[in-house]
ROSE-4610 file (N, C-alpha, C; in Angstrom, 1 decimal, always signed):
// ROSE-4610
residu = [X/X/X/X/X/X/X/X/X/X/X/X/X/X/X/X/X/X/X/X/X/X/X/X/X/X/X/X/X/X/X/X/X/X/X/X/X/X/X/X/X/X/X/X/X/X/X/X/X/X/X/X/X/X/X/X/X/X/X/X/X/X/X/X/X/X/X/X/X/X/X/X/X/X/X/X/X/X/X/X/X/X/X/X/X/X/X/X/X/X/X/X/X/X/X/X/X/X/X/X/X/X/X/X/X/X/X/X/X/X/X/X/X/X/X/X/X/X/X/X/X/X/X/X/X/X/X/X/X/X/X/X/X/X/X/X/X/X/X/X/X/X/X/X/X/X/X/X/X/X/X/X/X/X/X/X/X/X/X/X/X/X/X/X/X/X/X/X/X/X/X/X/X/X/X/X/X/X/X/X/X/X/X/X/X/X/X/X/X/X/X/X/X/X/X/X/X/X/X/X/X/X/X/X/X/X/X/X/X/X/X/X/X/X/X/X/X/X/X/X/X/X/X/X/X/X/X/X/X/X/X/X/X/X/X/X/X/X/X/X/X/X/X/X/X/X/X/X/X/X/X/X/X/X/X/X/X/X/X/X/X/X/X/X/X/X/X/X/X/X/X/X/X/X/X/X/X/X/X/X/X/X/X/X/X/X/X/X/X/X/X/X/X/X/X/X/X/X/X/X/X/X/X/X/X/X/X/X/X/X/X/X/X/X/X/X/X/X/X/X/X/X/X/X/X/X/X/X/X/X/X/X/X/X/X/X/X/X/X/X/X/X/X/X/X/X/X/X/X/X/X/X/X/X/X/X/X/X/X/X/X/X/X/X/X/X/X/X/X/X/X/X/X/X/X/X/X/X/X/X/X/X/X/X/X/X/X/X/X/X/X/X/X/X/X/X/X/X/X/X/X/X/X/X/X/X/X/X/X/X/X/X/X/X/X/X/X/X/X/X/X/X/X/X/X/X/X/X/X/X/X/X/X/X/X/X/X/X/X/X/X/X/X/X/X/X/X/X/X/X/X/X/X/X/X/X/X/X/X/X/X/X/X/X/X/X/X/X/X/X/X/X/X/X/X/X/X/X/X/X/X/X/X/X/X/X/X/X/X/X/X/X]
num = [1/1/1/2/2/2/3/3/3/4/4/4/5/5/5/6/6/6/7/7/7/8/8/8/9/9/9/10/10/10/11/11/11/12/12/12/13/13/13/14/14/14/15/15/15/16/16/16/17/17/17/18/18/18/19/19/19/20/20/20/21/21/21/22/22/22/23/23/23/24/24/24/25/25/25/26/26/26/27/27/27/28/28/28/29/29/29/30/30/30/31/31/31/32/32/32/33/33/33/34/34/34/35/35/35/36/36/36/37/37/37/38/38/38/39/39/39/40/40/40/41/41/41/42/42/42/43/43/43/44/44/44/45/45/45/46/46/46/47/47/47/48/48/48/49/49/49/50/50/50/51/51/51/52/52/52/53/53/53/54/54/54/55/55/55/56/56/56/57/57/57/58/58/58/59/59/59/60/60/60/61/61/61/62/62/62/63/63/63/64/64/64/65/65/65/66/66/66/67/67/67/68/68/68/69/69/69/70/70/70/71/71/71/72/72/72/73/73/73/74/74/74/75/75/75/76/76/76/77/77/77/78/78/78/79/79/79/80/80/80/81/81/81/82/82/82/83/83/83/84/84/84/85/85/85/86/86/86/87/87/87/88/88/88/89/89/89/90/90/90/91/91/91/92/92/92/93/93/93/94/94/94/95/95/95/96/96/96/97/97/97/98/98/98/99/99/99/100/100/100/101/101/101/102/102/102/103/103/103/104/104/104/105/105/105/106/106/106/107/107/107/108/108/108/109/109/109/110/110/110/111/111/111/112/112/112/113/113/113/114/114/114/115/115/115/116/116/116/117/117/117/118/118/118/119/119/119/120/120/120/121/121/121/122/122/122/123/123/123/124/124/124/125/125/125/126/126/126/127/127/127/128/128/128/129/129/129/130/130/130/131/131/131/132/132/132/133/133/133/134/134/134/135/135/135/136/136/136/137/137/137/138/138/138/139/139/139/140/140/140/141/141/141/142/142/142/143/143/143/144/144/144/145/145/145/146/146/146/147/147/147/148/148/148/149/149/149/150/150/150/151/151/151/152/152/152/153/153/153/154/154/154/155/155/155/156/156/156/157/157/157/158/158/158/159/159/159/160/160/160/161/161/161/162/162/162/163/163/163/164/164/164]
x = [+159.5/+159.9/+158.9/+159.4/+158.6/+157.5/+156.5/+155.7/+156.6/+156.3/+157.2/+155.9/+155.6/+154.6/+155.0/+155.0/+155.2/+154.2/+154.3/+152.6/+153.8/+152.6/+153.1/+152.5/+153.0/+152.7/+153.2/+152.2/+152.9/+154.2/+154.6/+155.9/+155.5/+154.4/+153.9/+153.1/+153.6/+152.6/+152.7/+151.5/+151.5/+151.4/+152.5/+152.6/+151.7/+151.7/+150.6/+149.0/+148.4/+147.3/+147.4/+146.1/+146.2/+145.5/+145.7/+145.1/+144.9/+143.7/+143.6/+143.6/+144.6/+144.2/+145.7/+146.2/+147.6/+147.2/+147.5/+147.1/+147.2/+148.2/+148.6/+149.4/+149.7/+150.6/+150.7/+151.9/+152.4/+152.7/+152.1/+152.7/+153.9/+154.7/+155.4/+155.5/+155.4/+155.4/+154.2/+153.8/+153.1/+151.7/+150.6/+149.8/+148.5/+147.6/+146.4/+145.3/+144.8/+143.5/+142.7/+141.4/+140.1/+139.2/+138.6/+137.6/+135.9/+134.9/+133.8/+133.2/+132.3/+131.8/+131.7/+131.9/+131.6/+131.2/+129.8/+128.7/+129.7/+128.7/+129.0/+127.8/+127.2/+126.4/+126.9/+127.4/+127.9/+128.5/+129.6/+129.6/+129.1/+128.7/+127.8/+126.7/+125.6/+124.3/+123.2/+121.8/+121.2/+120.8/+121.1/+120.2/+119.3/+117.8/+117.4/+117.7/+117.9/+118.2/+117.2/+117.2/+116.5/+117.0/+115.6/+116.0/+116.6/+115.8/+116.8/+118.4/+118.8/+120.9/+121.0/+120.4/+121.1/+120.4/+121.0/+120.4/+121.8/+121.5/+122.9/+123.0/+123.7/+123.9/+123.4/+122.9/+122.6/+123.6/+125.3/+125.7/+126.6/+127.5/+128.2/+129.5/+129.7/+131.3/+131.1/+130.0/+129.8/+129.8/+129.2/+129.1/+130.4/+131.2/+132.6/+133.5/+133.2/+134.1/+133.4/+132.0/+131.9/+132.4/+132.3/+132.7/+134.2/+135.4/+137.1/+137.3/+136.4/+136.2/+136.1/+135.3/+135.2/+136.1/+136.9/+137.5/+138.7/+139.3/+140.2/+140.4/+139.2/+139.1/+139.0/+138.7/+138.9/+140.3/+140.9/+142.1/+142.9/+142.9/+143.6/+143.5/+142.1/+141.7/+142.8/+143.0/+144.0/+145.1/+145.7/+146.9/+147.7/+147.1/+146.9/+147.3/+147.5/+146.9/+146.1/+145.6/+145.2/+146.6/+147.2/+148.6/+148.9/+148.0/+148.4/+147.4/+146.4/+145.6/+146.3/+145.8/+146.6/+145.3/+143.9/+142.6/+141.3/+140.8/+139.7/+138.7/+137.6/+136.3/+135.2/+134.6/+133.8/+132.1/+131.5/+130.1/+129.1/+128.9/+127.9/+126.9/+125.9/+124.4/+124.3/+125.2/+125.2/+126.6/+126.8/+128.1/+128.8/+127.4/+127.7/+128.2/+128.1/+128.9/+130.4/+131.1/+132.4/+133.0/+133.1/+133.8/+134.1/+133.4/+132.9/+133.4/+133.0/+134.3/+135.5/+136.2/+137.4/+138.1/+137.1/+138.1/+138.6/+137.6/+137.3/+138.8/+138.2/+139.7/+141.0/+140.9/+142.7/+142.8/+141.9/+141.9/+142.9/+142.5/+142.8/+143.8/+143.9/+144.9/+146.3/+146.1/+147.3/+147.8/+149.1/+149.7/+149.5/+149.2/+149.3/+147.5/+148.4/+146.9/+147.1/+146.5/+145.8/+145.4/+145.2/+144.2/+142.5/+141.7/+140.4/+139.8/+138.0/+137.4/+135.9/+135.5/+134.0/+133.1/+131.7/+130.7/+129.5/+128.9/+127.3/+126.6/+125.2/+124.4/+123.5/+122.1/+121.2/+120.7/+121.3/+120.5/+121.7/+122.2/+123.1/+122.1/+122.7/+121.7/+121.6/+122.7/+122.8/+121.6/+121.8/+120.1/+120.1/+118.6/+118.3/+118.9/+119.6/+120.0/+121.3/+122.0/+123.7/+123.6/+124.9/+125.3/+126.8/+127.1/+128.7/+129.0/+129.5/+130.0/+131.6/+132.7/+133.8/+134.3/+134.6/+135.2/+136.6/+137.4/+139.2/+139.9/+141.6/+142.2/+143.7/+143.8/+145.2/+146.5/+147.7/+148.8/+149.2/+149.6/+150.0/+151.5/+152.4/+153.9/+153.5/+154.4/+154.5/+154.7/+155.3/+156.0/+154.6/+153.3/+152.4/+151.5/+151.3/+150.7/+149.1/+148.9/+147.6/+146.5/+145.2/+144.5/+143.7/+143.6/+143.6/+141.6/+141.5/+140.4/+139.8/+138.1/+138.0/+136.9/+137.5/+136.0/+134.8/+133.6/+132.6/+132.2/+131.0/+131.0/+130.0/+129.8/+129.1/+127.9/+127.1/+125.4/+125.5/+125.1/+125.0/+123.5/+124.4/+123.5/+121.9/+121.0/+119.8/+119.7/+120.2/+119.8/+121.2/+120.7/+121.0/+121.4/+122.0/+122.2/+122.7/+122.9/+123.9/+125.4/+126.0/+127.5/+128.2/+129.5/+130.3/+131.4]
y = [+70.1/+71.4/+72.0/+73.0/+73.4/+74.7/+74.3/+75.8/+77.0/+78.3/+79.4/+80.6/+80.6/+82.2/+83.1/+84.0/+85.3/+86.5/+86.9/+88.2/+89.4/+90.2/+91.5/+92.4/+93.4/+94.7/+96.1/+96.9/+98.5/+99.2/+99.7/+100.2/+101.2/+101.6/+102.4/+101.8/+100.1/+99.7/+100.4/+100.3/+100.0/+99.3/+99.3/+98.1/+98.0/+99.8/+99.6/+99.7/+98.5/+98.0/+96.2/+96.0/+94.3/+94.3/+93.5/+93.2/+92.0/+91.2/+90.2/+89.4/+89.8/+89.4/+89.9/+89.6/+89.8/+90.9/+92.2/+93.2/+92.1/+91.5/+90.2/+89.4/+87.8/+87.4/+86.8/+86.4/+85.6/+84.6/+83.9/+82.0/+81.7/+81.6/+81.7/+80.2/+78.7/+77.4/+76.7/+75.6/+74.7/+74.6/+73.8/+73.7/+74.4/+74.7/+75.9/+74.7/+74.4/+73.7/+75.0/+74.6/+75.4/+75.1/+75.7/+74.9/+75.6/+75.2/+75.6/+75.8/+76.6/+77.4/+76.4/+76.5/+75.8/+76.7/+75.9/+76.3/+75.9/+76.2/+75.2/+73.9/+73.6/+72.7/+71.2/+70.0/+68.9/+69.4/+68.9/+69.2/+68.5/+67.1/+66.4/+66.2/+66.9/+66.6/+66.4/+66.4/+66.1/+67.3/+67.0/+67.8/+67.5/+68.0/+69.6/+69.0/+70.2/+70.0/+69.5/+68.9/+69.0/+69.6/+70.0/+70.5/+70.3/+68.9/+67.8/+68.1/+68.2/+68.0/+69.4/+70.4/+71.6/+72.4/+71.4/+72.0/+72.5/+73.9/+74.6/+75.3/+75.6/+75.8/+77.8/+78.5/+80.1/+80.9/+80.4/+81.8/+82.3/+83.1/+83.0/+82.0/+82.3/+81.9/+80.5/+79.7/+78.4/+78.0/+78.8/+77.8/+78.8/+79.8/+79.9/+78.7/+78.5/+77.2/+75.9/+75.5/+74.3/+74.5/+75.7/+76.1/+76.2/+76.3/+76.4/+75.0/+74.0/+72.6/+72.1/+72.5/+72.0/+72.4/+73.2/+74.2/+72.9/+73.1/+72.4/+70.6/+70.2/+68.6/+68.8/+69.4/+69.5/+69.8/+70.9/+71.2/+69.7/+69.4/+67.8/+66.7/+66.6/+65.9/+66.0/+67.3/+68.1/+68.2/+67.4/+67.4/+68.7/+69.7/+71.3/+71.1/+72.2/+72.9/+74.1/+74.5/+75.9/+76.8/+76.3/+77.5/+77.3/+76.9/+77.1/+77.8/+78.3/+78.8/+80.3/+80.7/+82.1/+83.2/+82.6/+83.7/+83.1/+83.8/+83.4/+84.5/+84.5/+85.4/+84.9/+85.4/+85.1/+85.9/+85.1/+85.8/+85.4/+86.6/+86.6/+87.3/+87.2/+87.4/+88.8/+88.9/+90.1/+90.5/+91.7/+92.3/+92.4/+92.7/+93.0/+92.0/+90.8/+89.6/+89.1/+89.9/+89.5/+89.6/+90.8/+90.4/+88.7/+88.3/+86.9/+85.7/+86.1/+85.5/+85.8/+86.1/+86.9/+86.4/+86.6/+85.8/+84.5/+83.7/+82.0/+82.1/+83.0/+82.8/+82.9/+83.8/+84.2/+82.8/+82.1/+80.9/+79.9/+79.9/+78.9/+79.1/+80.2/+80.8/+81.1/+81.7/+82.6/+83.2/+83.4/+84.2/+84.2/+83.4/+82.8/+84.1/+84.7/+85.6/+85.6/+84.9/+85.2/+86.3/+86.5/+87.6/+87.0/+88.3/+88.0/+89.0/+89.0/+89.6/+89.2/+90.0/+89.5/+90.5/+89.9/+89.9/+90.3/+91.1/+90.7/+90.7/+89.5/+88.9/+88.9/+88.7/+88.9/+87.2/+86.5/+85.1/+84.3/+82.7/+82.3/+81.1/+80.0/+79.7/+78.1/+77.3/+76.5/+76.2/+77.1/+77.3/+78.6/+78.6/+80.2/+80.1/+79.4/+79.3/+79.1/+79.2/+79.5/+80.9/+81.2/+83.1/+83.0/+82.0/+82.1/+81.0/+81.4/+81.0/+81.3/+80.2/+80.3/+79.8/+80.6/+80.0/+80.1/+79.4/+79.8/+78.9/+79.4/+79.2/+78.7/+77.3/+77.2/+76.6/+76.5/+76.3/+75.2/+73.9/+72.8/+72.3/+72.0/+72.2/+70.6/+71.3/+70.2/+68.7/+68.4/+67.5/+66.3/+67.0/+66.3/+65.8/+64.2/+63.3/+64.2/+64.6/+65.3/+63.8/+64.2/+63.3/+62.8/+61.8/+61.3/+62.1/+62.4/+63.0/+61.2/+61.1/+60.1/+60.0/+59.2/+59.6/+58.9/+59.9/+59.7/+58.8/+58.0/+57.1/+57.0/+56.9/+57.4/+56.5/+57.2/+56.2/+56.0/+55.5/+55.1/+56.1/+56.9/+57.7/+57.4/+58.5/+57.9/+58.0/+58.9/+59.0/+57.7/+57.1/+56.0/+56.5/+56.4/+55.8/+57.6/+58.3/+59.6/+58.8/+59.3/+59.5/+60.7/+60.9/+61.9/+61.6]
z = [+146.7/+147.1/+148.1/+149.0/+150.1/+149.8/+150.4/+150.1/+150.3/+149.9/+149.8/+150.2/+151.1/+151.7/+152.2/+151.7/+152.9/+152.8/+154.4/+153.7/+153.4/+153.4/+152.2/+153.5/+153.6/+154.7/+154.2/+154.3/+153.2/+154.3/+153.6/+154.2/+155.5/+155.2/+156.8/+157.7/+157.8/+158.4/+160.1/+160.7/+162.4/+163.0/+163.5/+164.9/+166.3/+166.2/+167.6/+167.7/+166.5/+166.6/+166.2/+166.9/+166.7/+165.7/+164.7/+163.1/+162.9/+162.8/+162.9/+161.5/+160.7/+159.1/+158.9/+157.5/+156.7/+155.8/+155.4/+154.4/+153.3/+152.5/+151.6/+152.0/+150.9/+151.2/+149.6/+149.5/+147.9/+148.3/+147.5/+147.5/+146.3/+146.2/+145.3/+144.5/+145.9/+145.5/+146.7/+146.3/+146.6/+146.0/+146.2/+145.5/+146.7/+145.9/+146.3/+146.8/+148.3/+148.3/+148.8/+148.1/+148.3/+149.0/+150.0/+150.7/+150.2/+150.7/+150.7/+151.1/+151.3/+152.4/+153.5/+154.7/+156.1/+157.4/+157.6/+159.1/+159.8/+161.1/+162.4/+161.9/+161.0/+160.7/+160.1/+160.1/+159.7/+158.3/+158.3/+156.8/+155.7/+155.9/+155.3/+155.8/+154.9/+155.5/+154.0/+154.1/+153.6/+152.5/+151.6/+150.3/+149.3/+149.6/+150.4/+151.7/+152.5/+153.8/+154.5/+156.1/+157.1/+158.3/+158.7/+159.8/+161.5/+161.5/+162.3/+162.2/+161.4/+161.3/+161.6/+162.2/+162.2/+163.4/+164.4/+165.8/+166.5/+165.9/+165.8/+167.5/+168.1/+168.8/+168.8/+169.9/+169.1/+169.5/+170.0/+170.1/+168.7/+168.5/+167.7/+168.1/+169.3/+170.1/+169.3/+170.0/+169.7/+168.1/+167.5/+166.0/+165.5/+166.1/+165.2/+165.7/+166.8/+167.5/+166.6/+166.2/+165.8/+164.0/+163.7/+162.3/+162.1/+163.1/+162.6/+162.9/+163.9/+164.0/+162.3/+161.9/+160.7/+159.0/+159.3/+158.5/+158.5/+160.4/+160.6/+160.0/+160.1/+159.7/+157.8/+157.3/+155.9/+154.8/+156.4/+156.1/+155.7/+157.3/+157.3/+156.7/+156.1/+154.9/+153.5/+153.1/+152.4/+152.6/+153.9/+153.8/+154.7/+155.1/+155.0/+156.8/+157.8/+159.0/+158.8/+160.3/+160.2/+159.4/+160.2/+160.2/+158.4/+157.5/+156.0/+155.2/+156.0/+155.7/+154.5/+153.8/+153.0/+153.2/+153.0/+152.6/+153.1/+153.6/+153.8/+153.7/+153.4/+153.7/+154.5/+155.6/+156.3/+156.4/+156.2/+156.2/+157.1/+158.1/+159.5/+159.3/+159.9/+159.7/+160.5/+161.4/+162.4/+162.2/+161.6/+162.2/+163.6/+164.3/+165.9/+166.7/+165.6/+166.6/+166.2/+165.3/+164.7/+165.7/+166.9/+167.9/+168.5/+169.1/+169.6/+168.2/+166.6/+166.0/+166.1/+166.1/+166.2/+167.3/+168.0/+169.5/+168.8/+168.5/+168.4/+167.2/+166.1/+165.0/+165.5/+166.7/+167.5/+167.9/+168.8/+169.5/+168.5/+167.4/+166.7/+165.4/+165.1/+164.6/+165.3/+166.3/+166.8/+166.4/+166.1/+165.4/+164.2/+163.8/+162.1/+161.4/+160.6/+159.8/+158.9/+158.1/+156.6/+156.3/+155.1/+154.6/+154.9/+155.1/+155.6/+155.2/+154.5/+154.5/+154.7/+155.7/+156.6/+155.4/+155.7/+154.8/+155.7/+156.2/+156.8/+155.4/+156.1/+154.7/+155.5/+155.0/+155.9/+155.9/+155.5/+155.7/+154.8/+155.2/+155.0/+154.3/+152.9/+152.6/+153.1/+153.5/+154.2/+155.6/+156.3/+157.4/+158.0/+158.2/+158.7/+160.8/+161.3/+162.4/+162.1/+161.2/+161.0/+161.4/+161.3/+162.0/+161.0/+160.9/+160.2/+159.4/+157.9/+157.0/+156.9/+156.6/+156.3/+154.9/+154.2/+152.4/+152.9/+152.2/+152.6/+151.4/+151.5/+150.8/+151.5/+151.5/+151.7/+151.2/+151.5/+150.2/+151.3/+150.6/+150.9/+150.3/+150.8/+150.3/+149.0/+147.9/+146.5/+147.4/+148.3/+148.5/+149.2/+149.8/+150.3/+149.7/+149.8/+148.7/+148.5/+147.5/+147.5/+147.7/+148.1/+147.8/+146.2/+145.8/+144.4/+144.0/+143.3/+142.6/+142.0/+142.6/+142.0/+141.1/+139.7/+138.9/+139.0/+138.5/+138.5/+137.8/+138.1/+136.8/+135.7/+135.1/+133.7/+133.9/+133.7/+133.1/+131.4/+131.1/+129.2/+129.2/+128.0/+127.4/+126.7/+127.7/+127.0/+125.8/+125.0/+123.5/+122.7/+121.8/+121.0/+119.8/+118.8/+117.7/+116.7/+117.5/+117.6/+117.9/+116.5/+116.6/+116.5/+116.9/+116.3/+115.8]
């Protein structure tokens, strides 16, 4: 069965401003992937970090462009596009630079707007040379093979000779 979205808009909405977000939207069908928070920084890197892997580039333009880079590839990991995106929240170190995100989101969004809510934080915890964090939420139609969850594998318990 196919995903089912649609946003939600109050009956007085206005048309003559640009809104870069959906007031809401309802998913009625398909299944929910979740993402976690994503830099412009690798998404796999070292923990504790170094500082080496995070020669971030210092504008915003650039690490929101190397950060929907990475949104994007996780999406598609998931089966997902941008354009399934439903929610996302974003957190920048500067308010004064959401313009310059915003561009980068229209770039790659287009038409397509989720619901969004921006955050300034004074320090992101991933590195003190990030400027933008992206968490999101997108709906993937029933019909797309999810990717299989794989388990972990067990060490033998250090304690011995405990039963239940």
């Amino acid at each position: 069965m196919a995903k089912a979205v649609s946003v939600v808009h109050h009956a007085d909405r206005r048309t003559d401003v640009v809104m870069p977000y959906a007031p809401g939207i309802v998913v009625r069908r398909g299944h929910l992937v979740f993402l976690s928070g994503v830099t412009a920084a690798p998404v796999y890197h070292s923990h504790p970090h170094r500082d080496e892997e995070f020669d971030l580039p210092a504008t915003m333009r650039e690490q929101a462009t190397l950060a929907m880079e990475n949104v994007k590839k996780t999406l598609e990991a998931a089966g997902c596009t941008l354009g399934d995106l439903v929610s996302a929240t974003r957190y920048v170190t500067n308010v004064a630079e959401q313009d310059d995100m915003n561009r980068v989101w229209a770039q790659y969004l287009g038409d397509h707007l989720p619901t969004t809510t921006t955050v300034e934080v004074s320090r992101l915890a991933t590195h003190a040379r990030c400027k933008l964090e992206i968490s999101a939420i997108a709906i993937v139609d029933d019909a797309v093979q999810m990717p299989r969850r794989r388990r972990a594998t067990r060490k033998p318990s250090a304690r011995k000779g405990r039963r239940r």
